[in-house]
C-alpha positions as YAML, in Angstrom:
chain: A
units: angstrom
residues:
- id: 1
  name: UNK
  ca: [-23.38, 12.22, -12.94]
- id: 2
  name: UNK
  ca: [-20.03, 14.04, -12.24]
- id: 3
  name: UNK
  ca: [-18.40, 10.49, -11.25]
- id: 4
  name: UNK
  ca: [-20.34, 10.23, -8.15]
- id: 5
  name: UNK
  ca: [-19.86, 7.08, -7.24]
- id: 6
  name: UNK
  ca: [-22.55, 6.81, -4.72]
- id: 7
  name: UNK
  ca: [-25.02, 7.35, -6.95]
- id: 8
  name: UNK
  ca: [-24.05, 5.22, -9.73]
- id: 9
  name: UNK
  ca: [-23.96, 2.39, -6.63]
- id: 10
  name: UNK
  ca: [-27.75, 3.83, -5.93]
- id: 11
  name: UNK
  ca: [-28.09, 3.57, -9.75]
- id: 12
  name: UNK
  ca: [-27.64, 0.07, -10.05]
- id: 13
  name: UNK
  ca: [-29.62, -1.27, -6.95]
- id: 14
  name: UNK
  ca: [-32.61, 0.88, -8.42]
- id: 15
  name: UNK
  ca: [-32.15, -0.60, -11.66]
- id: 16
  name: UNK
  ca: [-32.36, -4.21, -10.22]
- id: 17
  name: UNK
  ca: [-35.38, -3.16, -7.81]
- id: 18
  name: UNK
  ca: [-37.76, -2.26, -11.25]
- id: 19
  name: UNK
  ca: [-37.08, -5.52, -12.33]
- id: 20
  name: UNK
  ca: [-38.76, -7.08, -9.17]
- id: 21
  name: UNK
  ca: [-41.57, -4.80, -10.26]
- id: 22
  name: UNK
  ca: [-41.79, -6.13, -13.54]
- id: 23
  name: UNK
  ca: [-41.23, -10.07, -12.21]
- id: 24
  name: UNK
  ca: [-42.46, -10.35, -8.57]
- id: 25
  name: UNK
  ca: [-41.40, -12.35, -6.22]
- id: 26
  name: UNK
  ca: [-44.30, -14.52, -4.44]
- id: 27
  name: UNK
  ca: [-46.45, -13.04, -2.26]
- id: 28
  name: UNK
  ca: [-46.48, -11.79, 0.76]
- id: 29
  name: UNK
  ca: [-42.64, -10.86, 0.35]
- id: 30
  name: UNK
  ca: [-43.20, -9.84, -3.13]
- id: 31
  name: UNK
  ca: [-46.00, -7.34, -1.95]
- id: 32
  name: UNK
  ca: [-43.60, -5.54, 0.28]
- id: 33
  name: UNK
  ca: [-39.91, -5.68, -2.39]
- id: 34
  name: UNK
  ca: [-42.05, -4.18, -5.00]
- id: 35
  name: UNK
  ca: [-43.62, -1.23, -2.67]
- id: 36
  name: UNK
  ca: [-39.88, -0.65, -1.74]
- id: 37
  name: UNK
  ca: [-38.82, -0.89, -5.08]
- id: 38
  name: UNK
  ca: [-41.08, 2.02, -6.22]
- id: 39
  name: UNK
  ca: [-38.16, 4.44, -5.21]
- id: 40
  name: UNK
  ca: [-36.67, 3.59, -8.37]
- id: 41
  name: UNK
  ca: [-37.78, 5.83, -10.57]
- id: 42
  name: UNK
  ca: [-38.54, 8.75, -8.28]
- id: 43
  name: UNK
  ca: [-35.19, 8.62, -8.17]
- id: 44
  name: UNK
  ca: [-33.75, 8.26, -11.18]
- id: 45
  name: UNK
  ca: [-35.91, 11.74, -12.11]
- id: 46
  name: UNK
  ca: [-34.35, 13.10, -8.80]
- id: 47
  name: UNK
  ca: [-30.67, 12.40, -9.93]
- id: 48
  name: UNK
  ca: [-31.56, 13.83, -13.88]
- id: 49
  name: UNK
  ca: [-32.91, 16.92, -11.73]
- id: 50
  name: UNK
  ca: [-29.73, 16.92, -9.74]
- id: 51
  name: UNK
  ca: [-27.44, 17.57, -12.65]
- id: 52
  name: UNK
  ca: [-29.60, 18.43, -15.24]
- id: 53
  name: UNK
  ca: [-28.81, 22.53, -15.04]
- id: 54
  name: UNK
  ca: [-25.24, 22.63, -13.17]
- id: 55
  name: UNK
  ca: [-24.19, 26.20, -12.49]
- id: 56
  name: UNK
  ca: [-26.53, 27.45, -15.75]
- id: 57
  name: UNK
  ca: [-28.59, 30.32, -14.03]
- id: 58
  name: UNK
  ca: [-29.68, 32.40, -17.68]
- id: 59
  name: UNK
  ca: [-32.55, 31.60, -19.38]
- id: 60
  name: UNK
  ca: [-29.56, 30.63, -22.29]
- id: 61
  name: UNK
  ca: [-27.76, 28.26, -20.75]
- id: 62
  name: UNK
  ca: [-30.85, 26.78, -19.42]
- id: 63
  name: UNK
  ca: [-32.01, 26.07, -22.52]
- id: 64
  name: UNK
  ca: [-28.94, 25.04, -24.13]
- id: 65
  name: UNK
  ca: [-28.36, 22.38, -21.07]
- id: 66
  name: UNK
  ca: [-31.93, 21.08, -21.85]
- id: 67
  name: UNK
  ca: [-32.03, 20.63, -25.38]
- id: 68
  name: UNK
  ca: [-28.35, 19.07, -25.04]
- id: 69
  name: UNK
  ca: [-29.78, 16.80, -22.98]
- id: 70
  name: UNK
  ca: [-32.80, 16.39, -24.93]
- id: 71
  name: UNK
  ca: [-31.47, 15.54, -27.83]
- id: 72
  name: UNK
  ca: [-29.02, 12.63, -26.50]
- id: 73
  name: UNK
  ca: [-32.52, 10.98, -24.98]
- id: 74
  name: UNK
  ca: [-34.27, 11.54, -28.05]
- id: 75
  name: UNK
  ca: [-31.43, 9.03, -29.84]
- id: 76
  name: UNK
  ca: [-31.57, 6.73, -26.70]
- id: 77
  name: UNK
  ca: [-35.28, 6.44, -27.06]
- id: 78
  name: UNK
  ca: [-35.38, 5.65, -30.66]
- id: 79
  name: UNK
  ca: [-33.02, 3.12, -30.30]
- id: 80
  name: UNK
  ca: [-34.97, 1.30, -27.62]
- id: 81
  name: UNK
  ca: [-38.47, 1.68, -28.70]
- id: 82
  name: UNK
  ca: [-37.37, 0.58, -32.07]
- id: 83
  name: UNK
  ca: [-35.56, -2.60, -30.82]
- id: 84
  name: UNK
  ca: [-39.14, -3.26, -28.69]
- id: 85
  name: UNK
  ca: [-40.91, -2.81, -31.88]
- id: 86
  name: UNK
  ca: [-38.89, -5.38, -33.84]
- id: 87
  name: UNK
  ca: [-39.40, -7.93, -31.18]
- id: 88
  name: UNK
  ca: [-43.03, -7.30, -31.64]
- id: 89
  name: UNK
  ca: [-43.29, -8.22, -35.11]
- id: 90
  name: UNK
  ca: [-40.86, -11.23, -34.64]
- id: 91
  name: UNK
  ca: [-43.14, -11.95, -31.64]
- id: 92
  name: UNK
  ca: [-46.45, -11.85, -33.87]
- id: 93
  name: UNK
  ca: [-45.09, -13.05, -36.25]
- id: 94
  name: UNK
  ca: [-43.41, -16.59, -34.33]
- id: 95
  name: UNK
  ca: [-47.29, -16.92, -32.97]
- id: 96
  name: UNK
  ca: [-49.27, -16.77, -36.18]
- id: 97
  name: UNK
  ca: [-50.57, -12.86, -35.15]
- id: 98
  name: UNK
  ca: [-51.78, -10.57, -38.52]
- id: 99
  name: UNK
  ca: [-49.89, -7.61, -38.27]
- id: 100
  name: UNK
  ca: [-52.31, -5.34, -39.36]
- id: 101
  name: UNK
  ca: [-54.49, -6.58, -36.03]
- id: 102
  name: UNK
  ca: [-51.70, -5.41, -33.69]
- id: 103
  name: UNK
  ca: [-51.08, -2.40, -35.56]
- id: 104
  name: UNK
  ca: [-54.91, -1.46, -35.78]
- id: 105
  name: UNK
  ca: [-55.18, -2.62, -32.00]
- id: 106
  name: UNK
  ca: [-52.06, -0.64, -30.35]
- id: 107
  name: UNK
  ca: [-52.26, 2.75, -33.07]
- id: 108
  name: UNK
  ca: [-55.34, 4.42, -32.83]
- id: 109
  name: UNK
  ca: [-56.95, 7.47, -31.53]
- id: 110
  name: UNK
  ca: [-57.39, 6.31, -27.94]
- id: 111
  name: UNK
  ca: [-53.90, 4.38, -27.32]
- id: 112
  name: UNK
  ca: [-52.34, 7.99, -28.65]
- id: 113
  name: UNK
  ca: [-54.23, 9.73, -26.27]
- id: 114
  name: UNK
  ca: [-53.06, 7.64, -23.61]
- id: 115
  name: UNK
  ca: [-50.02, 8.21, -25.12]
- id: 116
  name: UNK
  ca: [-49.38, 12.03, -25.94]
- id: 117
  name: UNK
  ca: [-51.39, 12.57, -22.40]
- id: 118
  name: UNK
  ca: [-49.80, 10.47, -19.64]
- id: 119
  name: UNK
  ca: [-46.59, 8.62, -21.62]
- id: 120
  name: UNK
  ca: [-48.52, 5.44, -21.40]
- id: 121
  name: UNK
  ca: [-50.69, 2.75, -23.17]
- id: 122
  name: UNK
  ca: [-50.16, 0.27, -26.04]
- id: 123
  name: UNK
  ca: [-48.38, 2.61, -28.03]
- id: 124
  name: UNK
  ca: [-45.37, 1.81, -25.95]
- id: 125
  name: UNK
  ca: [-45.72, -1.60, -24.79]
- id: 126
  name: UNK
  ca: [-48.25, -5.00, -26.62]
- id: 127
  name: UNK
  ca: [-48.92, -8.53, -25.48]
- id: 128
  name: UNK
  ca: [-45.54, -9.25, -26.89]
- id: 129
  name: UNK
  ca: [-43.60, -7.95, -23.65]
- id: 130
  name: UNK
  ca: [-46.81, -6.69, -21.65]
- id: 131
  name: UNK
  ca: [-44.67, -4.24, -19.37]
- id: 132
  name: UNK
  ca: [-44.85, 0.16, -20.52]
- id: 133
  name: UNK
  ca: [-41.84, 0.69, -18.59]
- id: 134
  name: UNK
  ca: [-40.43, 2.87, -21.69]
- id: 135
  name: UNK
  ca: [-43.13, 5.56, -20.19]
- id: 136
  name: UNK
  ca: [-39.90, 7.06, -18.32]
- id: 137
  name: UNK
  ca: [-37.90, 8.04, -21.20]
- id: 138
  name: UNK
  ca: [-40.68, 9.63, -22.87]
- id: 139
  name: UNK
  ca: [-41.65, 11.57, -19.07]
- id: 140
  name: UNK
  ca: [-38.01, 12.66, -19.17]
- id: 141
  name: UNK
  ca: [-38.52, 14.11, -22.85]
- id: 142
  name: UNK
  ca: [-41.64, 15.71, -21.94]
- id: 143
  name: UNK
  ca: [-39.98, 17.01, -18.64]
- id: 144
  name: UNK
  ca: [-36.73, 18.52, -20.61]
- id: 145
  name: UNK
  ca: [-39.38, 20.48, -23.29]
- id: 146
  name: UNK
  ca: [-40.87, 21.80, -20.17]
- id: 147
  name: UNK
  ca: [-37.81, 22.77, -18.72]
- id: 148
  name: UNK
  ca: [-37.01, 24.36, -22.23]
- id: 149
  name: UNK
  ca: [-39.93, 26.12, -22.75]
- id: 150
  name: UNK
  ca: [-40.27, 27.67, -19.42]
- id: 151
  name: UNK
  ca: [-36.73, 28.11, -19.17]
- id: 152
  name: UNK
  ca: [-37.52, 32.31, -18.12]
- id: 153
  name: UNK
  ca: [-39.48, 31.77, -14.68]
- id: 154
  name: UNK
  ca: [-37.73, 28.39, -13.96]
- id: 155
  name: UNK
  ca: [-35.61, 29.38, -11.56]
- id: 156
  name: UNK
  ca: [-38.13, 31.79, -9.66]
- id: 157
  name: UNK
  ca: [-41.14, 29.13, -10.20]
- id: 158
  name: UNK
  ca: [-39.86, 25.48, -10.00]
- id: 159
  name: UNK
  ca: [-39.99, 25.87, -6.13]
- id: 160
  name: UNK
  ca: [-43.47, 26.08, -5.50]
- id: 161
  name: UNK
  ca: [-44.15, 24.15, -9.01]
- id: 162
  name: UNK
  ca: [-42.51, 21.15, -7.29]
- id: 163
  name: UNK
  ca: [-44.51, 21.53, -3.97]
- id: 164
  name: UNK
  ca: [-47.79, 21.80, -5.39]
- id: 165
  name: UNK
  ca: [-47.42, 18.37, -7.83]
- id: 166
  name: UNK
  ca: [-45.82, 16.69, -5.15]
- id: 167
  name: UNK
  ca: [-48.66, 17.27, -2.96]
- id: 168
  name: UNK
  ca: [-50.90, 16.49, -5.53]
- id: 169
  name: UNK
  ca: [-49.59, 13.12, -6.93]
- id: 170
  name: UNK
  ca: [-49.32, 11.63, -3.04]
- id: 171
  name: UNK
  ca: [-52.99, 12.82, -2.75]
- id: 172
  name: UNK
  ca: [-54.22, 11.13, -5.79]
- id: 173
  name: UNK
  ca: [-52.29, 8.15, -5.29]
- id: 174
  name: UNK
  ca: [-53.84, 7.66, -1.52]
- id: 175
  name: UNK
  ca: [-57.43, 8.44, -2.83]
- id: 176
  name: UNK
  ca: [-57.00, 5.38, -5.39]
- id: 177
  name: UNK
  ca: [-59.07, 3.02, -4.00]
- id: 178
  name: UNK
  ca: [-61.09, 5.30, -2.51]
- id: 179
  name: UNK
  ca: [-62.98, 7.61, -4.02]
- id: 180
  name: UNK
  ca: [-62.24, 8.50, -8.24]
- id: 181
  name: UNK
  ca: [-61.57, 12.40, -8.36]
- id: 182
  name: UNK
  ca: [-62.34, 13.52, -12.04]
- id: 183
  name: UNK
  ca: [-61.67, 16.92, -13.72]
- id: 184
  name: UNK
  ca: [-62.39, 17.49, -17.17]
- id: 185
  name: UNK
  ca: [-63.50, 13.92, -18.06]
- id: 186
  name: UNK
  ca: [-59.74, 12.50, -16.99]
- id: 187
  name: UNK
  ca: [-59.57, 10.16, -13.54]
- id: 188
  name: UNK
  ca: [-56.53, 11.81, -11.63]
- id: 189
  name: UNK
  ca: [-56.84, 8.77, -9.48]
- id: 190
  name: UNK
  ca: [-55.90, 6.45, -12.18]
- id: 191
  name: UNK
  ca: [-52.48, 4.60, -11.89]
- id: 192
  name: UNK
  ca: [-51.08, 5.73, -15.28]
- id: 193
  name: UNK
  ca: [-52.29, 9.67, -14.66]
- id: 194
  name: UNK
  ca: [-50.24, 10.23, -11.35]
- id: 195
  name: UNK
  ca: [-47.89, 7.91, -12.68]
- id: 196
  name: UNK
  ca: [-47.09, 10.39, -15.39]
- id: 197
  name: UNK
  ca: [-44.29, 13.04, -16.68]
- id: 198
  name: UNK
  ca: [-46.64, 15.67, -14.81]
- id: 199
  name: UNK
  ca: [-47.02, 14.50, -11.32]
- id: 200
  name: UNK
  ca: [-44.33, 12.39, -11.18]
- id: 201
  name: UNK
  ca: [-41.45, 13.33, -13.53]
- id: 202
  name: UNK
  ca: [-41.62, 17.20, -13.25]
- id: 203
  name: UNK
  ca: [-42.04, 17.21, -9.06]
- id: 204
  name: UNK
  ca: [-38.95, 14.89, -8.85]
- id: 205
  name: UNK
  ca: [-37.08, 16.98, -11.55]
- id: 206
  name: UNK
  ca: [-37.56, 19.68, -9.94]
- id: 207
  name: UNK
  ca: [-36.55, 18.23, -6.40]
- id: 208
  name: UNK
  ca: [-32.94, 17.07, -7.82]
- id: 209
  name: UNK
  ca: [-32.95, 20.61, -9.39]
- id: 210
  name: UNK
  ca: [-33.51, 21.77, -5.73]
- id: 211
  name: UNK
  ca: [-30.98, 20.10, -4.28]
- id: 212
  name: UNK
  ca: [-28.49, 21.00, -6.83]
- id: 213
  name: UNK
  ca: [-28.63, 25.05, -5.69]
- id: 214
  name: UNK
  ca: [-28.48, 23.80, -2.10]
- id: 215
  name: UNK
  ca: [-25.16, 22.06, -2.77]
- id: 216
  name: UNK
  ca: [-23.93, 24.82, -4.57]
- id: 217
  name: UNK
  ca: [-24.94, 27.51, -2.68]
- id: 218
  name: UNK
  ca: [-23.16, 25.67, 0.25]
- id: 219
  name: UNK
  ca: [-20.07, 25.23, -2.06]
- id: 220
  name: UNK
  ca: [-19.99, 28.83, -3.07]
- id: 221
  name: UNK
  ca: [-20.73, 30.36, 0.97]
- id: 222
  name: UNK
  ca: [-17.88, 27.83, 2.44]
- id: 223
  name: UNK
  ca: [-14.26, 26.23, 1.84]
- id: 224
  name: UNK
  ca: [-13.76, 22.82, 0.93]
- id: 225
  name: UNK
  ca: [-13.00, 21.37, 3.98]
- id: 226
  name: UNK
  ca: [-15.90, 23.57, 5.66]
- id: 227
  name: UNK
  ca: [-18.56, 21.71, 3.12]
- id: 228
  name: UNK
  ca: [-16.67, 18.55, 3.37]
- id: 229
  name: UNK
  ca: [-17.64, 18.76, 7.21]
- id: 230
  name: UNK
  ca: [-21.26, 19.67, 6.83]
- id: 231
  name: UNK
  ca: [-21.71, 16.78, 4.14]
- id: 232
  name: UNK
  ca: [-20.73, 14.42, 6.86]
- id: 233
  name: UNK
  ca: [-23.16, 15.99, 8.72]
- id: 234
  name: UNK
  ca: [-26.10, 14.93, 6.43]
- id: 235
  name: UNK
  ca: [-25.16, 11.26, 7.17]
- id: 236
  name: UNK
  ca: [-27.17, 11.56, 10.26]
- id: 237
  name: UNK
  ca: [-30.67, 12.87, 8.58]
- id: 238
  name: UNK
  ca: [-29.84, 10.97, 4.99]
- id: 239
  name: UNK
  ca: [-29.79, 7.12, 6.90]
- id: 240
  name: UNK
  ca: [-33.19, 8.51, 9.20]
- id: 241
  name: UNK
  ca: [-34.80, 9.18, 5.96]
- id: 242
  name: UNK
  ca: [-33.80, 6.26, 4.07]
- id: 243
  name: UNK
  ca: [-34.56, 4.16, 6.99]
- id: 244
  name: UNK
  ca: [-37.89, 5.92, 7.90]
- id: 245
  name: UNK
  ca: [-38.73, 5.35, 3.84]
- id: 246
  name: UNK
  ca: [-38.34, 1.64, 4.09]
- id: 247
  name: UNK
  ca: [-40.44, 1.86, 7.31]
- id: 248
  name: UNK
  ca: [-43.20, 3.97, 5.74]
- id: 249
  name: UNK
  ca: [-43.02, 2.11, 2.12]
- id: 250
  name: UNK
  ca: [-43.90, -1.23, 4.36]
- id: 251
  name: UNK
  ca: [-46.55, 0.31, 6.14]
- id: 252
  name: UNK
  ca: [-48.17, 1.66, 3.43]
- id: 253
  name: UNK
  ca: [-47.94, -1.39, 1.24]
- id: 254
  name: UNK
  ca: [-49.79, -3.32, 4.21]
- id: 255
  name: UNK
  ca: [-52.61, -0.20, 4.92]
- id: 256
  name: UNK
  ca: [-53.04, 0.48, 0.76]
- id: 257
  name: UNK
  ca: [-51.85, -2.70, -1.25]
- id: 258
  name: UNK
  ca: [-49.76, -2.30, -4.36]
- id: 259
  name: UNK
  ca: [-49.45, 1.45, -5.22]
- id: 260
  name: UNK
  ca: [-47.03, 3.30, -7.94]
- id: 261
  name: UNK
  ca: [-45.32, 5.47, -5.40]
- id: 262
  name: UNK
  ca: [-45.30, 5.69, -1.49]
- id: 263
  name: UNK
  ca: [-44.89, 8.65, 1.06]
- id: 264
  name: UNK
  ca: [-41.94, 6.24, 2.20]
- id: 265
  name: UNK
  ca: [-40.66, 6.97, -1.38]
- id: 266
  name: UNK
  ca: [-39.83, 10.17, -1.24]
- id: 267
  name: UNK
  ca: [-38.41, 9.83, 1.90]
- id: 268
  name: UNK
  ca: [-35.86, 7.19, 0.36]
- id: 269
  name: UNK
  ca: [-35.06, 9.63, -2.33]
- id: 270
  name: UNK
  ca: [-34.52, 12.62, 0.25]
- id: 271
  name: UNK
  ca: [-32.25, 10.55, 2.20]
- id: 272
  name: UNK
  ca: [-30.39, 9.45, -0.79]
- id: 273
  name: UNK
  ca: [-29.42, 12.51, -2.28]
- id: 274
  name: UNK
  ca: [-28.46, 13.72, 1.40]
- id: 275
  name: UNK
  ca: [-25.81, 10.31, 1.64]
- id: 276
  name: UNK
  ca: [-25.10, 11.20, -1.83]
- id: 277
  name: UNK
  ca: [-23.01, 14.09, -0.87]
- id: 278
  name: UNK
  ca: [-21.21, 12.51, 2.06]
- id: 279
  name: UNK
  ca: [-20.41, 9.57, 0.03]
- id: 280
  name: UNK
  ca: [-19.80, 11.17, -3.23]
- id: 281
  name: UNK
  ca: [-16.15, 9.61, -3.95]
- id: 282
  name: UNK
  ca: [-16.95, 6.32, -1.97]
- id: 283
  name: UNK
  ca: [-18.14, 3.25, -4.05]
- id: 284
  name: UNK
  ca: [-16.88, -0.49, -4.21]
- id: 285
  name: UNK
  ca: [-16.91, -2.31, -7.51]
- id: 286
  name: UNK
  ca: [-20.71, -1.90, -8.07]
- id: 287
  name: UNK
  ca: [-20.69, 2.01, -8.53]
- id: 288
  name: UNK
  ca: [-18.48, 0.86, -12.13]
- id: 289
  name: UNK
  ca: [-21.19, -1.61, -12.39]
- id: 290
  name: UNK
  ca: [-24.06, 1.43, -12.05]
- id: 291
  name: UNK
  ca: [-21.92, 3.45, -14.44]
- id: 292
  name: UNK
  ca: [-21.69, 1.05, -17.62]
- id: 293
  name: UNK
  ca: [-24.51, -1.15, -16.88]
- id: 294
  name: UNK
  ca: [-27.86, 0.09, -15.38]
- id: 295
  name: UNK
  ca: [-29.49, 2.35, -18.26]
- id: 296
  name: UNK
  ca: [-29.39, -0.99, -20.39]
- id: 297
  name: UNK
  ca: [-30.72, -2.95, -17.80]
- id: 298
  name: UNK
  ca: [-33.44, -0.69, -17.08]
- id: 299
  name: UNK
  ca: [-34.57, -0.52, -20.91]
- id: 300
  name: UNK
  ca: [-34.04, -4.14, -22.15]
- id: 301
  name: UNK
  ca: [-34.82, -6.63, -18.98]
- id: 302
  name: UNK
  ca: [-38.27, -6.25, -19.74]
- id: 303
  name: UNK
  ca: [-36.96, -7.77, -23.40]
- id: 304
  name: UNK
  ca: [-34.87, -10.57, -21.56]
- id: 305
  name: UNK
  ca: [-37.99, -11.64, -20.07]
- id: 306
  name: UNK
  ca: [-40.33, -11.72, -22.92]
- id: 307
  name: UNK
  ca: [-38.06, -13.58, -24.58]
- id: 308
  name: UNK
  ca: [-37.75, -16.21, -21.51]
- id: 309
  name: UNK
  ca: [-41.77, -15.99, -21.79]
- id: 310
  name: UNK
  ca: [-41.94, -16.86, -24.91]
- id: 311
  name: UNK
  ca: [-38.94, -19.71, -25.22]
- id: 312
  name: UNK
  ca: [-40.83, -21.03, -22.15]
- id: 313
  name: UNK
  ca: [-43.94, -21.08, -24.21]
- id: 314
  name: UNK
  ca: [-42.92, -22.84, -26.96]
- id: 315
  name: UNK
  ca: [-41.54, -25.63, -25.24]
- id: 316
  name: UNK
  ca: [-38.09, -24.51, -25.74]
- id: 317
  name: UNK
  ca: [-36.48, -23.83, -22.00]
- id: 318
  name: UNK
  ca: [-38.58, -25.02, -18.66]
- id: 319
  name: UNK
  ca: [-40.68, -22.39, -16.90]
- id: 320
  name: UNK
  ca: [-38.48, -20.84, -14.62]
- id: 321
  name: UNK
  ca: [-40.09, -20.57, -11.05]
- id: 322
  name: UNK
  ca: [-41.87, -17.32, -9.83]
- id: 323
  name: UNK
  ca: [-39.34, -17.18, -6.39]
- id: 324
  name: UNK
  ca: [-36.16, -17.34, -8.46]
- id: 325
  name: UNK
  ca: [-37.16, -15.91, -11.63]
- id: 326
  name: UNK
  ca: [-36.33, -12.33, -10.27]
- id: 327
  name: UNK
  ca: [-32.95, -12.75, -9.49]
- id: 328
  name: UNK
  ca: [-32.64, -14.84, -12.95]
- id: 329
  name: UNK
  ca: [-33.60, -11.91, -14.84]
- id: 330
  name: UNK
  ca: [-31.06, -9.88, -12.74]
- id: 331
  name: UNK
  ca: [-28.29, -12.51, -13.13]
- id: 332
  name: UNK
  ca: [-28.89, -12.39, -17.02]
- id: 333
  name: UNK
  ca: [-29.38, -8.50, -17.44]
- id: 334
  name: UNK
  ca: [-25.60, -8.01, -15.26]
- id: 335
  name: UNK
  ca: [-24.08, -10.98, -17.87]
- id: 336
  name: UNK
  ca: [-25.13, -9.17, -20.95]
- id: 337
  name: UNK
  ca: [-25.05, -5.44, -19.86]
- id: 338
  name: UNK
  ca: [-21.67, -6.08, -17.78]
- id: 339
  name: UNK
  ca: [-19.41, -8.74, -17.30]
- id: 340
  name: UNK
  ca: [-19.87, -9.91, -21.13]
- id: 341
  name: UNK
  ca: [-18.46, -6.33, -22.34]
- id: 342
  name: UNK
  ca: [-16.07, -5.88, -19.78]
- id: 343
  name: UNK
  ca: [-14.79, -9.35, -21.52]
- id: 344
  name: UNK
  ca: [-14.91, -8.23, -24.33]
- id: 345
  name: UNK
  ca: [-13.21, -4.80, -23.66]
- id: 346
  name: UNK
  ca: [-10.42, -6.83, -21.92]
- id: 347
  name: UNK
  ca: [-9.66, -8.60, -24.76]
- id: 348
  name: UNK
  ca: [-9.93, -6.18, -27.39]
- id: 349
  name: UNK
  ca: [-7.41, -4.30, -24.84]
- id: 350
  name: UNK
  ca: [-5.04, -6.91, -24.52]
- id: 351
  name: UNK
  ca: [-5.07, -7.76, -28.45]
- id: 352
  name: UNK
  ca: [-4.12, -4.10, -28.72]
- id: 353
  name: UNK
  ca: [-1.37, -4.05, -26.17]
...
C-alpha cells in the first residue's frame, strides 16, 4: 500500500466494521452500523485496484504484476481456508457430527456450483462457523485471473467495464425485494450473485485501478508541490462524499432493510480514496495497527467467534450479550492480531539487544 498511512488507518476501521456484520449489534442501531459497515469490502477491492498495476502500462508487466500478486493470495488463502477446515472437523468432531455427513453435505455438485460461480456456499463456510466471509479472497483470485487474462484491452476496456457492472450490481441489489430478474436460469437479484467477484470485485477493482492513472497522470503533468496543492484540494469533495455516504447508507438501510452494498457505499469509497491522497503521510498509532493487524482480523474473527459459540455452548464461558459482544470480538481480534505480537516482538528485540 506504498506506506500510506491513511489507508492502512481506513484499513483497520473497515476491518472492525465486517465484524459488526458478522455479530450485530441489537436492533434498530445494529440495522443502521451494519448498512454503514458494508463499505468494507468495496473498499478493500478499491485499495487492491489502487495499487494493484502501479506504473505497468504493457500487456507484460500487467501480467507479471497480476500473477505476482496472485500467487502471494493463492498462499494466503490456503492457509486460511485450511485453518477453517481444521476447526470444522474439531468442531464435528467435539459435537458427535459423522464426518462423512458434513463432507457429503458441504462437497457436492450444487455447493461447487455456488462455489466456482459466485465464490460462495458451503464449500467455504459449515454450521461450524456459519459466516462465507472467505468469498473475498477467492473474488480477489478470480479478479487477478481476469486481470491476467485480459491483460491486452485492459487498459483501453476497464473504463467502461467498470461502469457497466457498477450500474448493474446497484440495480440488482435495489430490485431485491422487488421483483427476481433471471437470465439463463441464475437470479441476478440474489444476495450471493451481486455479491460476487463479477459485480462486485471486478467494478471496484477496476475503480482503484481508475484512480491510480488519475493520480499519476496528475503526478506526471505537475511538480510536487503543484500536486501536493491539488491533493489538499480533494479534502473538500472527499469529506462531502464520505459524509453524503453515511447519509445515503442510513437512508437506504431505513427505505430497503439490510442489503450487501448501498449507493451510500460507493460514495464512502469515492470519498476515501479522494482523503487518501491528501492524507497520505498522516496517521496516528492506528495506521501501524491497519498495517500489521487487519488482514488477520478480517480472516480469523469469524474463527474467534465460533469458538466463543461453541465454549458458550458447552457450558464452558457465559453467553456473552448481543450489545457488547461486537466490541468483544474486536477487543479479542486487536489482542491476538496486535498488541500480543508487538509483545512478543519487543521482547524478542530486547533479548537480542
Amino acid at each position: 500500500m506504498s506506506q500510506n498511512k491513511f489507508l492502512y488507518a481506513v484499513k483497520f476501521i473497515a476491518c472492525l466494521m465486517v465484524i459488526t456484520i458478522h455479530v450485530r449489534f441489537p436492533a434498530p442501531v445494529g440495522l443502521y452500523v451494519t448498512a454503514l459497515a458494508r463499505f468494507a469490502v468495496p473498499f478493500f477491492f478499491a485499495v487492491s485496484g489502487r495499487f494493484l498495476l502501479a506504473d505497468a502500462c504493457s500487456t507484460e508487466d500487467i501480467r507479471v504484476r497480476a500473477w505476482h500478486s496472485l500467487k502471494k493470495l493463492l498462499g494466503i488463502t490456503a492457509v486460511v481456508y485450511l485453518i477453517y477446515q481444521l476447526y470444522s472437523v474439531i468442531y464435528h468432531l467435539v459435537i458427535g457430527v459423522s464426518l462423512s455427513n458434513v463432507i457429503s453435505d458441504r462437497f457436492n455438485f450444487g455447493s461447487f456450483k455456488r462455489f466456482l460461480l459466485f465464490n460462495s456456499g458451503k464449500v467455504i463456510y459449515d454450521d461450524s462457523y456459519a459466516f462465507d466471509h472467505m468469498w473475498y479472497l477467492f473474488a480477489m483470485i478470480y479478479v487477478l485471473l481476469f486481470v491476467f487474462i485480459f491483460a491486452p484491452a485492459l487498459k483501453s476496456s476497464y473504463k467502461p467495464v467498470m461502469i457497466c457492472l457498477m450500474l448493474f450490481l446497484h440495480f440488482f441489489t435495489f430490485m431485491q425485494g422487488i421483483r427476481e430478474i433471471r437470465i439463463l436460469g441464475i437470479s441476478f437479484t440474489t444476495w450471493y450473485v451481486t455479491r460476487s467477484w463479477l459485480f462486485t470485485g471486478i467494478p471496484y477493482v477496476f475503480l482503484g485501478m481508475l484512480w491510480a492513472d488519475i493520480v499519476r497522470k496528475v503526478k506526471t503533468d505537475r511538480t510536487p508541490e503543484e500536486y501536493e496543492r491539488i491533493a489538499r484540494l480533494w479534502k473538500i469533495p472527499g469529506i462531502c462524499f464520505i459524509t453524503t455516504g453515511i447519509l445515503s447508507t442510513c437512508v437506504e438501510a431505513y427505505l430497503m432493510g439490510d442489503r450487501d452494498i448501498y449507493i451510500g457505499s460507493l460514495l464512502m469509497v469515492l470519498g476515501i480514496m479522494l482523503l487518501s491522497e491528501a492524507y497520505a503521510d498522516r496517521g496516528t498509532y492506528i495506521w501501524k495497527m491497519g498495517q500489521k493487524a487487519s488482514s488477520n482480523i478480517y480472516f480469523y474473527h469469524v474463527l474467534i467467534l465460533a469458538v466463543l459459540n461453541l465454549l458458550a455452548d458447552m457450558g464452558i464461558i457465559s453467553n456473552i450479550p448481543a450489545g457488547i459482544k461486537p466490541l468483544a470480538i474486536m477487543v479479542i481480534s486487536i489482542l491476538l492480531f496486535f498488541f500480543i505480537p508487538e509483545l512478543y516482538r519487543s521482547v524478542i528485540n530486547v533479548k537480542k539487544g
